[in-house]
C-alpha positions as CSV (number, residue, x, y, z in Angstrom):
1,X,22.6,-51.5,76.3
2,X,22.3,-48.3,74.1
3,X,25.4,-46.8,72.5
4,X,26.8,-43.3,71.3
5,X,29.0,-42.2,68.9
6,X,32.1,-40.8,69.9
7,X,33.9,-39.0,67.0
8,X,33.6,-42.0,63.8
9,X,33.3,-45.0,66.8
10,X,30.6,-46.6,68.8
11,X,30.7,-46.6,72.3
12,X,29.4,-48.5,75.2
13,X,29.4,-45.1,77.8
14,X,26.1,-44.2,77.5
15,X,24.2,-40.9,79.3
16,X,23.4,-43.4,82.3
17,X,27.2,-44.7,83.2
18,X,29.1,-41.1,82.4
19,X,26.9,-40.1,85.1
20,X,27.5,-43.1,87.8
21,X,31.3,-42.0,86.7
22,X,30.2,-38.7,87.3
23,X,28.7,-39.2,91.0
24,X,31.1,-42.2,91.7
25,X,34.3,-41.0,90.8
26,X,35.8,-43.7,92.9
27,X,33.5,-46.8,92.7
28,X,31.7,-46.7,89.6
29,X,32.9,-50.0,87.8
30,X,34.1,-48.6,84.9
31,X,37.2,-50.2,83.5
32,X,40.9,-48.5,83.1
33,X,39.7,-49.0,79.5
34,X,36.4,-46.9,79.8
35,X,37.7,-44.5,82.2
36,X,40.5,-43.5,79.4
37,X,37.7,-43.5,76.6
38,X,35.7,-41.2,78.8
39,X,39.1,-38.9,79.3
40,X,39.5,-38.9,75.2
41,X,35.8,-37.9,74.5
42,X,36.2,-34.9,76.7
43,X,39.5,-33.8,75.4
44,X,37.8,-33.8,71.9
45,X,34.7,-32.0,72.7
46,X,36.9,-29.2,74.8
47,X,39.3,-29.0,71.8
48,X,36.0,-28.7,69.3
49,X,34.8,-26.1,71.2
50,X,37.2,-23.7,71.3
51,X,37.7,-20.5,68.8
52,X,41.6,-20.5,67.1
53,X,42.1,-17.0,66.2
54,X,42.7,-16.8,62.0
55,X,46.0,-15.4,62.9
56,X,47.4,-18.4,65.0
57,X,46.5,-21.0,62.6
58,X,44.3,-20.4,59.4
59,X,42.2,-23.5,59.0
60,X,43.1,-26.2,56.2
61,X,41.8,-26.4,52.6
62,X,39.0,-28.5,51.5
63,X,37.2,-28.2,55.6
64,X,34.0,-26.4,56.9
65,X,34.1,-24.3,59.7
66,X,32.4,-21.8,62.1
67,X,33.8,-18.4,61.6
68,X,33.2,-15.8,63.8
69,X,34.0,-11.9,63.6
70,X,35.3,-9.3,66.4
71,X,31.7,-8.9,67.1
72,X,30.5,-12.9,67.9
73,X,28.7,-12.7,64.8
74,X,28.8,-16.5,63.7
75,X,28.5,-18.3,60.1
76,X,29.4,-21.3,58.6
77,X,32.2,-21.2,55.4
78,X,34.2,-23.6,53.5
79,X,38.3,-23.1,53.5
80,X,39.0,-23.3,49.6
81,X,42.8,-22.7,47.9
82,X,43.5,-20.3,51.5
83,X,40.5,-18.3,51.4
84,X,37.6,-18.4,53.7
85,X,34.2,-18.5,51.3
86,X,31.0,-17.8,53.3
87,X,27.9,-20.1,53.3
88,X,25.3,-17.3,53.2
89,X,26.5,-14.5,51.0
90,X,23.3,-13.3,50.8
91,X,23.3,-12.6,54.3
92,X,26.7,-11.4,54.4
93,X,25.9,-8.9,51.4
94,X,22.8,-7.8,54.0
95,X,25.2,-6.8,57.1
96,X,28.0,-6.1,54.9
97,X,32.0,-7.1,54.7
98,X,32.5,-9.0,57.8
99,X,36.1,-10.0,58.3
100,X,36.5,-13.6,60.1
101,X,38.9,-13.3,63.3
102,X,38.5,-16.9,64.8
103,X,37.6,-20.5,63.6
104,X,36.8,-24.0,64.8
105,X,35.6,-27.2,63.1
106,X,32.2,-27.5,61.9
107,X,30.6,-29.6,65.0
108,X,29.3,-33.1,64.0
109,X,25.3,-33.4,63.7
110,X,23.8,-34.9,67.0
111,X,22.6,-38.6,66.4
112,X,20.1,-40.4,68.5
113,X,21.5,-43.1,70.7
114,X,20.6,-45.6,68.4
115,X,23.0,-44.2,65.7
116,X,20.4,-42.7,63.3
């Protein structure tokens, strides 16, 4: 059997059994054990993907994160000593000041089933 990460773990729920969970909901075989795992993976990925506006919580020092402006322009920028530093200043020089209204964590990259 193939595995996935989920967050810094491996995992046994591969694309195949979310989706017998999926169209099964009631007799799929999955353990209590598997059915919670599959509960925590989708609490993270819905609390990765959603925008926390600057002025609710301003994002931690040392991270990288997605900013967006009032506009849905998105970029990527580092959090250093409170301040939000761009990726790209060139392109931010291009399309001028842009002032960041919401954040969320950098997503991680996408590995293969096999973990590379």
């Amino acid at each position: 059997m193939t595995t996935i990460r989920i967050g810094l773990e491996q995992s046994t729920l591969n694309d195949e059994r979310i989706e017998i969970f999926i169209n099964q909901p009631l007799d799929n075989g999955f353990t209590r054990g598997e059915q919670m795992e599959l509960v925590r993976e989708l609490q993270a990925r819905r609390k990765a993907d959603k925008w926390i506006p600057i002025s609710e919580c301003f994002p931690d020092d040392e991270t990288v994160i997605l900013v967006a402006d009032c506009t849905g322009v998105v970029w990527g920028a580092e959090v250093q000593e409170g301040t939000i530093y761009p990726d790209d200043w060139a392109y931010m020089n291009r399309f001028g000041s842009r002032e960041a209204t919401h954040w969320k964590p950098m997503p991680q990259a996408k590995l293969s089933e096999n973990g590379d």
